[in-house]
N, C-alpha and C positions, 0 to 999 in steps of 0.2 A: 645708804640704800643699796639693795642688792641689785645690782647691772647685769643681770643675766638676760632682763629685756631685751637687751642689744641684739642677744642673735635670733628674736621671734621678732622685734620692730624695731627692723634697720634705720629708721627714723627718729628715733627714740633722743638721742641726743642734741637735736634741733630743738626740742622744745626748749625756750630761752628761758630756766628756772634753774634752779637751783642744785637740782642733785645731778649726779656723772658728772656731767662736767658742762660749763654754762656757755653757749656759741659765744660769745661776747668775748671771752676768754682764754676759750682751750678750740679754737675750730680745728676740726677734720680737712686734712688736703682738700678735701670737694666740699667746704662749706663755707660761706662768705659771712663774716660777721656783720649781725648787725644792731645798730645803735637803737636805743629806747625809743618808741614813737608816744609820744604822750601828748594828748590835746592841752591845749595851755589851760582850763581847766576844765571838770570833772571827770569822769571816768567812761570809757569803753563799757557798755553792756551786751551780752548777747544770750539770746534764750533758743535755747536747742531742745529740739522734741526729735524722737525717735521713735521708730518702731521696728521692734524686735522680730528676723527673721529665724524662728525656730529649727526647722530644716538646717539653713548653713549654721546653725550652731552645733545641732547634735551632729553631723557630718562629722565634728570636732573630735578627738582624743580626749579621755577623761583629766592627764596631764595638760593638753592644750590648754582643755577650760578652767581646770584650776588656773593654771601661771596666767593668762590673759584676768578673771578674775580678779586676781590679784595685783596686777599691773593697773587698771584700770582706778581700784581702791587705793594705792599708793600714788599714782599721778595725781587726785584731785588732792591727798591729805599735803601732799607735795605743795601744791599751787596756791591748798590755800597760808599756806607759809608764810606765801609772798607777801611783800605789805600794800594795802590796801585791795588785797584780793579776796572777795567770797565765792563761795560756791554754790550754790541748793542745789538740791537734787530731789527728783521728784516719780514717785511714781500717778504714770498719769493716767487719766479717764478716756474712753473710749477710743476718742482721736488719734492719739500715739498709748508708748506705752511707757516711754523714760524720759525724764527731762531732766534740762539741767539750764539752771539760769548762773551767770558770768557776770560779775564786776570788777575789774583791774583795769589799773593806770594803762598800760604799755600797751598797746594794739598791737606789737610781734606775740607779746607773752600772750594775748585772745585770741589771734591767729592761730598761734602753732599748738594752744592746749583745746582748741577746736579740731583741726587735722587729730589730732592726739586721741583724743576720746572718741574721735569719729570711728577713726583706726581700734581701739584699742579691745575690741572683742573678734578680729579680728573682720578678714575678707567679708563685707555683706552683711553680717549680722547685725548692726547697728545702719538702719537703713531710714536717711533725716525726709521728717513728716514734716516740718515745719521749722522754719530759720528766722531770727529776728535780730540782727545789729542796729545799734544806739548808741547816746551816749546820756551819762547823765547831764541834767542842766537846771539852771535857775529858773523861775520863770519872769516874763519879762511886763506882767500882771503885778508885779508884789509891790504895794504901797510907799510911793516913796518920800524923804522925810518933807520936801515942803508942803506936799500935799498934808501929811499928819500935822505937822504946825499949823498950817492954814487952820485946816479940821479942830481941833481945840480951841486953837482962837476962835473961831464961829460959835463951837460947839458950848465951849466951858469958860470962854471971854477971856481966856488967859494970854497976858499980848506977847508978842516974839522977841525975845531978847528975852524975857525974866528970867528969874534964877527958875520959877516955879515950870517955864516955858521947856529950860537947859534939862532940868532934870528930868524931865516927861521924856525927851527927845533922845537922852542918856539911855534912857530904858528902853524906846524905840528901836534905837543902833543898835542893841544889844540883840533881840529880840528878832530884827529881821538879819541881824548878821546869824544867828544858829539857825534859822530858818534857811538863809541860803548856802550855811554849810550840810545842814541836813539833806538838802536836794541835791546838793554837787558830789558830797562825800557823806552818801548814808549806811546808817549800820543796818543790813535786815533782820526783821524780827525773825525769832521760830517759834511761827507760831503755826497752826496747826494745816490751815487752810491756805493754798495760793490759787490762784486764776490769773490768768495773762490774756489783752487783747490789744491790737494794735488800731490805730483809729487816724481819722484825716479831717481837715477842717474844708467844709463846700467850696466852689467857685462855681457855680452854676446861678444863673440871670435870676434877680432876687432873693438869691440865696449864698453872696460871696463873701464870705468872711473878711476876705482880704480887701475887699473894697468899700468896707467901715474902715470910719478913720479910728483911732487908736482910743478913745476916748469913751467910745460907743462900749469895745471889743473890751475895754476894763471894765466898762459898767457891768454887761454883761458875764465875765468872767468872774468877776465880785460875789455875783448872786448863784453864778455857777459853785465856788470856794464854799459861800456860805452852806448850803448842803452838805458838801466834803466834811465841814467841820464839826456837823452834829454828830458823825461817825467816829468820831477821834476815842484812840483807846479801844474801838470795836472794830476796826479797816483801819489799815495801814497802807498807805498809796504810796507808788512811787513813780511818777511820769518819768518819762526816756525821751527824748529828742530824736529823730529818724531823717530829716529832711533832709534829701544827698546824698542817704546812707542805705535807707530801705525804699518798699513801694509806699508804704505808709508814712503819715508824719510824727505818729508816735506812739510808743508804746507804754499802754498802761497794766502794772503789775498791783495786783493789791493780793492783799496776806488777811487774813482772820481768824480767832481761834474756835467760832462758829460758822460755818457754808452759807447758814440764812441770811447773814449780815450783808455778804457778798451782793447774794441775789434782792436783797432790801436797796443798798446801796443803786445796784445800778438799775433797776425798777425807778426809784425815785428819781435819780437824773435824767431818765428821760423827759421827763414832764419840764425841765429846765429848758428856757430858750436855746441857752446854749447846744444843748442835744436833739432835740427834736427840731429847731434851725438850723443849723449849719455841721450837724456833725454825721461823718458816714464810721460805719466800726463795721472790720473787721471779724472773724472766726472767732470764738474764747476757745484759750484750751485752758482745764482745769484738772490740780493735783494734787497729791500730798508730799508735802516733806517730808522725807523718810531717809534714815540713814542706809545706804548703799545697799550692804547686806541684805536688808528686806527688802526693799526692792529686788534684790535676785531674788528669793525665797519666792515673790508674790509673782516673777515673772518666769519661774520655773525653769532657773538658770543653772541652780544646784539641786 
């Protein structure tokens, strides 16, 4: 990569990635290395919305906004290098005007490529409408195997121990092990349509999530799933964890390569206990994935 960044963002080499040269490895007099932070499993997410101050951009030199331009295109093809790092990029509706959604292991590497692309149109112009850290996670809802044995034996009278018992519960493992690597370490689609919103579960007097016992909160979350599932192939969801992290407790990302599906989708769950009981949501902000370029083009960058 070309390091002529260095003398437009003096910071430039803090980001813990790969090209100039990687803090971990080559630090500057004034910079402290440091070590990977990575949750013992799934991933760091963070979804950054922006909005574009025009003024401090054209203030800019025609050279300025090229090289920044430019910088800013190379840091993400950079990052998404890394391994198990994605990037989307979005241009967005109303609310902001660029977004960009974040999956990687390392919480310095989501850190400092946040400072990074905050920074990277320079002073002001990229001015954050909306911040959201997560991480990814399992959910703690997902059917577990004696319950499915139980279930079959009731269900299909097949007893525990058969061969016929092993091989069901063979397929089982299987089945909810991709399930919960999908959720920990997922690929995202490109697909045409995203919408993002962050959402909480109640504590208020008849209305505490958390004060069902665990039993009730599967039943319910069961018949919540069930809905999800009739979308498959049309919505693609991806729950985030937030608790500790954000104001919210979690953030929901879904992708479609129709907008109506979106709006189908979350129309019908409200009528679910689970939503119109115990659930409060958050702002949506919604976008398209768009590769970089266009989004300048569309936000009147060049």
């Amino acid at each position: 990569m070309d390091c002529r960044y260095r003398q437009i963002f003096p910071d430039f080499t803090r980001l813990n990635l790969s090209y100039c040269s990687r803090v971990t490895t080559e630090a500057t007099p004034h910079e402290t290395p440091t070590k990977p932070l990575r949750p013992q499993e799934g991933l760091g997410a963070l979804h950054l919305f922006y909005r574009v101050d025009l003024a401090a951009w054209r203030a800019k030199t025609a050279d300025e906004r090229a090289v920044a331009l430019d910088y800013l295109e190379t840091l993400l093809a950079t990052s998404r290098q890394q391994p198990q790092t994605q990037v989307v990029t979005l241009s967005m509706f109303a609310r902001a005007d660029i977004g960009f959604m974040i999956l990687t292991p390392d919480l310095h590497d989501l850190n400092a490529l946040e400072k990074s692309i905050t920074a990277s149109l320079g002073p002001d112009v990229l001015v954050p409408e909306f911040t959201y850290l997560s991480m990814t996670e399992k959910s703690e809802y997902t059917q577990k195997e004696d319950d499915y044995a139980l279930e079959i034996e009731k269900a299909e009278g097949i007893a525990r121990g058969s061969a016929e018992s092993e091989a069901k519960l063979a397929t089982f493992r299987e089945r909810i092990g991709h399930y919960t690597h999908d959720r920990l370490y997922p690929v995202l689609p490109e697909w045409e349509y995203f919408c993002f919103y962050p959402m909480s579960k109640k504590r208020e007097p008849g209305q505490n999530w958390y004060a069902l016992d665990y039993q009730k909160r599967r039943e319910l979350m069961g018949g919540h799933m069930r809905v999800g599932r009739t979308y498959a192939g049309r919505v693609r969801q991806l729950v985030t964890g937030s608790t500790g992290l954000d104001d919210w407790e979690w953030g929901v990302t879904l992708f479609a390569h129709d907008p109506y599906e979106i709006k189908a989708i979350v129309y019908e769950m409200r009528f679910d206990e689970v939503s119109h009981g115990y659930s409060e949501f958050g702002p949506f902000y919604n976008g398209l994935p768009l590769p970089l370029k266009e989004i300048y083009r569309r936000l009147q960058l060049v």
